[in-house]
C-alpha positions as CSV (number, residue, x, y, z in Angstrom):
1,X,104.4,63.4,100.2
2,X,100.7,62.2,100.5
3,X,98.3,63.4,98.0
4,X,94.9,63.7,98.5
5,X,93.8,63.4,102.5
6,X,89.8,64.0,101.8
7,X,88.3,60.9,103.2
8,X,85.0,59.0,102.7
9,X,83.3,61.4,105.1
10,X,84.9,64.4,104.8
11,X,83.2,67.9,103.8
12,X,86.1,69.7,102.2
13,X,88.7,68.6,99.4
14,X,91.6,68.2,101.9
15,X,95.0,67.9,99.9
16,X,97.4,68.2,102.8
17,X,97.0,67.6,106.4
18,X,99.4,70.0,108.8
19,X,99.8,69.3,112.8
20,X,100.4,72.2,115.2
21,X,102.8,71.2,118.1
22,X,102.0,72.7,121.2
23,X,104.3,72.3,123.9
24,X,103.5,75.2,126.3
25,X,100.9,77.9,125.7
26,X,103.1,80.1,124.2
27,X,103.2,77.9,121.4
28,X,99.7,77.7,120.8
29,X,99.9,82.0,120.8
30,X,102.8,81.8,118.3
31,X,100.4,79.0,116.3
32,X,98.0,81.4,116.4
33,X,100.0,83.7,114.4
34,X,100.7,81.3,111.6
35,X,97.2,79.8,110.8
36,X,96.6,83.3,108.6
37,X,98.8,82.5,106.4
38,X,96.5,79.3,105.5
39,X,93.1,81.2,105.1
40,X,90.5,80.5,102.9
41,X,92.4,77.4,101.6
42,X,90.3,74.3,102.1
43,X,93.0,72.0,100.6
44,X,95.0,72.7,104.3
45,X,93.7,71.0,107.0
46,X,95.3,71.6,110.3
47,X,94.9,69.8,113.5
48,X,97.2,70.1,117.0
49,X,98.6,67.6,119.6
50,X,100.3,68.7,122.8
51,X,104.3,68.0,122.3
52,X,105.3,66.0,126.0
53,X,107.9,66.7,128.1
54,X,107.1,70.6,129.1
55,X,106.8,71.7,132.9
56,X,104.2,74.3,131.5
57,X,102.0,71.4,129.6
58,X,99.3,71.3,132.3
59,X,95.7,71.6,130.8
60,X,96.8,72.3,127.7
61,X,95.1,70.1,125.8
62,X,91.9,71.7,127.6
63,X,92.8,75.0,126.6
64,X,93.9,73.9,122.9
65,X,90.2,72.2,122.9
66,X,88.7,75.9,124.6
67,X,90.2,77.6,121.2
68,X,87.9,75.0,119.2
69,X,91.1,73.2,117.8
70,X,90.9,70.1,116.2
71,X,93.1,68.2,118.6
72,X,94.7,64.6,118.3
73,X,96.5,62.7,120.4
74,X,100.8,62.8,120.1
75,X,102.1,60.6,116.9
76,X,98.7,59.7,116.0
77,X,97.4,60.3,112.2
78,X,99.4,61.0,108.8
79,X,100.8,64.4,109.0
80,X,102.5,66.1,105.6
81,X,104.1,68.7,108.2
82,X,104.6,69.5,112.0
83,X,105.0,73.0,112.7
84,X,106.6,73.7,116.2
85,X,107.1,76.6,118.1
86,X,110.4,75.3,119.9
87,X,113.0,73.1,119.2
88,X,112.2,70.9,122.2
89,X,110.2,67.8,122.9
90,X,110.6,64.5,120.6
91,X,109.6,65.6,117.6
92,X,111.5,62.9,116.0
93,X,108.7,60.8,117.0
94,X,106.5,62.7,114.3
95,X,106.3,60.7,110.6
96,X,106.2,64.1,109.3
97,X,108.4,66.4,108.0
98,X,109.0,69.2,110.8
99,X,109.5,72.9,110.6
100,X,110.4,74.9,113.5
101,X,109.8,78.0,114.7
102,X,111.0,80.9,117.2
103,X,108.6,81.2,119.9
104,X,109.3,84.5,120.7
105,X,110.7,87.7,119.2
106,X,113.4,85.7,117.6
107,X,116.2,83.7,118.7
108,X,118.1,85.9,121.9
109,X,117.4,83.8,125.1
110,X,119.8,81.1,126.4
111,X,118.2,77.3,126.9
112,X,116.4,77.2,130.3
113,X,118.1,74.1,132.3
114,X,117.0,73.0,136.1
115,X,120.0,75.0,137.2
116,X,119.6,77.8,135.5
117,X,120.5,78.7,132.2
118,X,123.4,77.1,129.5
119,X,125.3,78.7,126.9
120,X,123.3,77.7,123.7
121,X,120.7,79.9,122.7
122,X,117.3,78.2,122.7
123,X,115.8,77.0,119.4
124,X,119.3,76.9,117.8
125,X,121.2,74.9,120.0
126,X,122.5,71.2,119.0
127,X,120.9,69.2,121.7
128,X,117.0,70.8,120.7
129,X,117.9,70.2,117.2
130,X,120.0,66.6,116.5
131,X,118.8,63.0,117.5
132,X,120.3,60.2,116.9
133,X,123.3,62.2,114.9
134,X,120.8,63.6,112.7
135,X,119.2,66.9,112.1
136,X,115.5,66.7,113.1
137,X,113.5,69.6,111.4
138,X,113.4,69.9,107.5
139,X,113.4,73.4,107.9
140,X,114.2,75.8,111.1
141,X,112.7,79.2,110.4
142,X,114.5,81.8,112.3
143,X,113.6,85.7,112.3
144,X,116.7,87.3,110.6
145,X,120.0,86.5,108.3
146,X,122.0,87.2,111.1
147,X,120.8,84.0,113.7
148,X,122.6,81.9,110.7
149,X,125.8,83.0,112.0
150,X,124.5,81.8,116.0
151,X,123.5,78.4,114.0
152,X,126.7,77.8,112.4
153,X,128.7,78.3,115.6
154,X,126.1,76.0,117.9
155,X,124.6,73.6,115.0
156,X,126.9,73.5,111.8
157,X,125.2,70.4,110.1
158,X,122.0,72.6,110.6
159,X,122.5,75.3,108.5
160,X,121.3,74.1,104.8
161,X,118.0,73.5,106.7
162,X,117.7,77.3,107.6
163,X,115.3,79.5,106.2
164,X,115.0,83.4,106.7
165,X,111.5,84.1,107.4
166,X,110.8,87.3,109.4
167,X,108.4,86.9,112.4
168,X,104.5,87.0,111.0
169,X,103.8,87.8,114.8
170,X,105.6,91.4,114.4
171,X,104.3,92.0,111.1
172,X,101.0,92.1,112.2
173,X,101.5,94.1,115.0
174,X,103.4,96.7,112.6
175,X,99.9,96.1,110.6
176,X,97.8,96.8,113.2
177,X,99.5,100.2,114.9
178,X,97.4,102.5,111.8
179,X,93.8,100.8,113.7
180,X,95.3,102.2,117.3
181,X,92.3,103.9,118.5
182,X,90.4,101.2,117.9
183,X,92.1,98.9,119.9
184,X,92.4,101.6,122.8
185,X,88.2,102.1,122.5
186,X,87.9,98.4,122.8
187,X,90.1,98.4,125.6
188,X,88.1,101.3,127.6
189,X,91.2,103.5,127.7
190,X,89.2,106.3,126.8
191,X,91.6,109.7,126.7
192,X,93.8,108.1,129.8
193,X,97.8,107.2,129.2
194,X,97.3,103.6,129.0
195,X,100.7,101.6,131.1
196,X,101.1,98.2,129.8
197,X,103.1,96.0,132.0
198,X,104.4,93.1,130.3
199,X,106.5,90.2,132.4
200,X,108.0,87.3,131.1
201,X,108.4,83.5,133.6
202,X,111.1,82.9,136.0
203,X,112.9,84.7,138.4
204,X,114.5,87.6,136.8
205,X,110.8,88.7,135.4
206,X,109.2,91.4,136.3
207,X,106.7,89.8,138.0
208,X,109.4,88.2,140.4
209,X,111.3,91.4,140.4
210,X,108.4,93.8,141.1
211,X,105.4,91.5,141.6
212,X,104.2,95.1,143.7
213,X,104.8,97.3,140.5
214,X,100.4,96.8,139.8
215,X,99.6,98.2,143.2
216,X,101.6,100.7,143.1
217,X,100.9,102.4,139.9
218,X,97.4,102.0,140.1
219,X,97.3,104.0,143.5
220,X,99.6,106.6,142.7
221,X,98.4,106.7,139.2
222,X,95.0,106.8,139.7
223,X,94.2,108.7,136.3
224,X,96.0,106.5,133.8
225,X,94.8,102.8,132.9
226,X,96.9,100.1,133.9
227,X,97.1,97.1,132.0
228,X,99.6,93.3,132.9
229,X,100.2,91.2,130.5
230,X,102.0,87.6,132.2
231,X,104.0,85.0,130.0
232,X,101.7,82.3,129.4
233,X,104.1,80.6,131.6
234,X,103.4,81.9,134.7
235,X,99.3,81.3,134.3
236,X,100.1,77.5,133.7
237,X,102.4,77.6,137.0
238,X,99.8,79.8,139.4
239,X,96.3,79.5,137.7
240,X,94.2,82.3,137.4
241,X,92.8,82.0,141.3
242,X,96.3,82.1,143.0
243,X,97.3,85.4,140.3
244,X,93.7,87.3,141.1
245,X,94.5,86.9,145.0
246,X,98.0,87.9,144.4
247,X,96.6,90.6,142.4
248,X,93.6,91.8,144.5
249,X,94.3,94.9,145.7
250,X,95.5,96.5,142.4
251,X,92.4,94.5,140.0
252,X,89.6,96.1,142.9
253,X,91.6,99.5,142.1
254,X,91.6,99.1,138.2
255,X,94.2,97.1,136.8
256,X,93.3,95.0,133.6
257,X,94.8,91.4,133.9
258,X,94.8,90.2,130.7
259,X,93.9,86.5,129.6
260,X,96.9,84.3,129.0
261,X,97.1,84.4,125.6
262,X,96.0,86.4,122.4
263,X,95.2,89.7,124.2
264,X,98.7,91.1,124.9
265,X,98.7,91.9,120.9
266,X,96.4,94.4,121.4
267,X,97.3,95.8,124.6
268,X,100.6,96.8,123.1
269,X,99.4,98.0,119.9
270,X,96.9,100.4,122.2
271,X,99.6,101.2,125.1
272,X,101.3,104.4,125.5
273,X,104.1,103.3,127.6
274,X,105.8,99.8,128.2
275,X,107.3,98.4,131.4
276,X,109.2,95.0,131.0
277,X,112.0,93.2,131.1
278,X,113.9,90.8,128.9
279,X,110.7,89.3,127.6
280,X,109.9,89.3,124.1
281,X,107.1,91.4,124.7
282,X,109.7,93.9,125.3
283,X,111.2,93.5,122.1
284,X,108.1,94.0,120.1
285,X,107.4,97.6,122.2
286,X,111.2,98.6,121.6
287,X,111.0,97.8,117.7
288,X,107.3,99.3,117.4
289,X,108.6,102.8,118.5
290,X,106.8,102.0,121.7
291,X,108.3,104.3,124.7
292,X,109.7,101.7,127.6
293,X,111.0,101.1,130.4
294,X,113.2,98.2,131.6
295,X,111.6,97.2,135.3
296,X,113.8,94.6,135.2
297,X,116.2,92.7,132.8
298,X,117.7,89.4,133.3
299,X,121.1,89.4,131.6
300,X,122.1,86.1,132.1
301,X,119.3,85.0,130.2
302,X,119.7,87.0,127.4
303,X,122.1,86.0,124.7
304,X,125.2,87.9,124.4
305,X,125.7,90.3,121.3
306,X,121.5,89.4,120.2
307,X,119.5,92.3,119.6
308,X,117.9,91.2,122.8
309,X,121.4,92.4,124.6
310,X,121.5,95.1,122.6
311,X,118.2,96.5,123.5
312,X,119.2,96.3,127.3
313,X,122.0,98.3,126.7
314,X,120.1,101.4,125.0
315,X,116.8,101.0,127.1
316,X,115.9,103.4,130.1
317,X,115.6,101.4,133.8
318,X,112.6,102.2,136.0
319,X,114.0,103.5,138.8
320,X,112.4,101.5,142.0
321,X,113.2,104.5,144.8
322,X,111.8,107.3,142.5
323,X,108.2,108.6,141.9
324,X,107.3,106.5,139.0
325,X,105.0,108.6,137.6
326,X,107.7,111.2,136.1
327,X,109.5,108.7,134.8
328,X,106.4,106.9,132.8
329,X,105.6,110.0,131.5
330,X,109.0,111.2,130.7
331,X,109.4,108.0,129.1
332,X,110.9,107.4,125.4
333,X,111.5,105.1,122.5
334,X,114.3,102.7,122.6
335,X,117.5,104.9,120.9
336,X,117.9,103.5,117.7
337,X,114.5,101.6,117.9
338,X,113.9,101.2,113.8
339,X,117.6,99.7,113.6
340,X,116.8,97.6,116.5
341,X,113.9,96.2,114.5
342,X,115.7,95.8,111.4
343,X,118.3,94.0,113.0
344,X,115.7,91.4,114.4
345,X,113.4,90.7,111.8
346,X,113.3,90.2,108.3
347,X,110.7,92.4,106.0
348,X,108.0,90.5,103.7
349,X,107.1,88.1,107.3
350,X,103.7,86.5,105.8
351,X,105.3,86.0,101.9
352,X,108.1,84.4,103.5
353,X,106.8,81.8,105.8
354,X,103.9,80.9,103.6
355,X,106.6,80.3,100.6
356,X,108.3,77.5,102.6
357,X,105.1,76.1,104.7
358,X,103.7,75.6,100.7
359,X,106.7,74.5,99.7
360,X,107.1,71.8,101.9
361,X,103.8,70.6,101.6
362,X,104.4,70.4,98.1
363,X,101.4,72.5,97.1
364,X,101.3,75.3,94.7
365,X,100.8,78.8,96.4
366,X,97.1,80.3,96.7
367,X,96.5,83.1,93.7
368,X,95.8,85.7,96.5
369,X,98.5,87.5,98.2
370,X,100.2,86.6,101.9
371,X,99.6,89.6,103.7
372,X,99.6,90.4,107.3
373,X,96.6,90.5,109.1
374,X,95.3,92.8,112.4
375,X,95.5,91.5,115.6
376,X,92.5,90.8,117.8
377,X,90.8,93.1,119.2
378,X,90.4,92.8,123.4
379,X,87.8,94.3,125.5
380,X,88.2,93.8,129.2
């Protein structure tokens, strides 16, 4: 472990330098989440680098160097830690040590292949985690006790590198629900029932399922706000042009689009009904007490026996050949929704992953507690 980093021309009295790996966009939101835990202390510098090998990599060094990031180029500069959303890419490559994270609402979706989908779930699965017959991250953070059992099964040699650390991007959701108004003024929301539609990528999404589900609500809904939220995954693929002419009709009648990352937070903290799928946006809705409704829900996907499964067995389906409006404002909290949430993520998010990011870097703890912080707020 290196010891001081301040150079000759530096400005603050660097001790430890960390690098952000950002594969895909929804890294860099997940990122986003973590860099609290790091604030006010000038001995942590952090700087990114796009992780190759993604489909969804396009212009994302662009959009790393729009969010004012200090960016550098892959396996260039002394790192005393990598933190990566996902398992994937060749982070072996990286002289550091290397702590991984879930990219989502834990661990509960299967490893995307060409194909399809395999049988290990992603982020825990052998192939993202061994190279060369050895273990690649120092440490794998995962959400809850209960994915050590999934490791074991898929990643044996794995498990003394696993570390319980709750999900900071729930906890400060959770944190932010007291400032809802807020975030529903900022929004423009007004005394209308805001609908938050929320799709994750690929072809069971709801976007691919019910890519008409905009349009229609916001015409036979005309009195209710209608917000989309789209997995960063699907802006890389489409670009904003191709989505607002797919969208046209429904944006010229109302619908918010939201911007591909960091306002989704906020639309679901202010939303008083959810439609998804099998998306971790989903997940947060369900274990926020959020009512929802499933559009659509690809099982396949979906781990068996997660709390991902479990949640499509207890949630309530949109109905395609009724009147949706009854049925968003009939709708209710995922049955069971607190155990749901308990089951998924660990309590005491921020303590936890700040704990292990310190002590890997070595450093002692700051004085001043790790707590979560509000999400951003979002005005259309």
């Amino acid at each position: 472990m290196s010891g001081e980093r301040a150079q000759r021309w530096d400005s603050a009295p660097v001790q430890r330098r960390i690098l952000g790996a950002v594969r895909t966009l929804t890294a860099l939101d997940r990122l986003l989440d973590v860099l609290p835990l790091l604030a006010d202390d000038m001995r942590v510098e952090t700087r990114f680098a796009v992780c190759p090998g993604s489909e969804f990599a396009a212009n994302l060094a662009d959009e790393l160097r729009g969010s004012a990031a200090n960016v550098v180029g892959w396996g260039s500069g002394e790192f005393d830690l990598a933190v990566s959303p996902s398992g994937n890419g060749p982070l072996h490559e990286l002289d550091a040590r290397v702590l991984t994270l879930p990219h989502g609402a834990g661990h509960h979706k299967r490893v995307a292949t060409e194909t399809g989908v395999a049988e290990e779930i992603s982020g825990l699965s052998r192939q993202q985690l061994v190279h060369g017959g050895e273990v690649v991250p120092t440490a794998i953070g995962v959400s809850h006790v209960d994915r050590l059992e999934d490791l074991r099964r898929q990643c044996p040699e794995a498990v003394p590198r696993a570390a319980v650390v709750g999900d900071p991007c729930f906890a400060r959701l959770r944190a932010s629900m007291p400032l809802r108004e807020h975030y529903r003024r900022a929004l423009g929301a007004g005394d209308r029932r805001l609908v938050l539609l929320a799709s994750t990528w690929g072809p069971e999404s709801l976007f691919a399922r019910r890519g008409d589900l905009a349009k229609q609500l916001v015409t036979e809904f005309p009195d209710a706000q209608v917000a989309l939220a789209l997995h960063p995954n699907v802006w890389t693929r489409y670009e904003r042009l191709q989505l607002e002419t797919w969208l046209s009709t429904a944006r010229s009648r109302g619908l918010v689009l939201l911007p591909r990352i960091r306002a989704w937070q906020a639309a679901l903290v202010a939303a008083d009904v959810v439609v998804s799928d099998h998306g971790s946006l989903a997940h947060y809705a369900a274990c926020l007490g959020k009512p929802l409704l499933l559009g659509a829900f690809g099982d396949a996907e979906v781990a068996p026996k997660s709390p991902m499964a479990l949640l499509g067995e207890r949630a309530a389906r949109l109905d395609p050949h009724a009147d949706p409006r009854p049925q968003l404002e009939g709708a209710r909290p995922v049955p069971g929704h607190a155990e749901l949430a308990g089951l998924t993520f660990a309590e005491d998010a921020c303590a936890r992953l700040r704990a292990l990011i310190y002590d890997l870097l070595d450093l002692r703890e700051p004085s001043w507690p790790a707590t979560p912080e509000p999400v951003e707020v979002v005005t259309p």
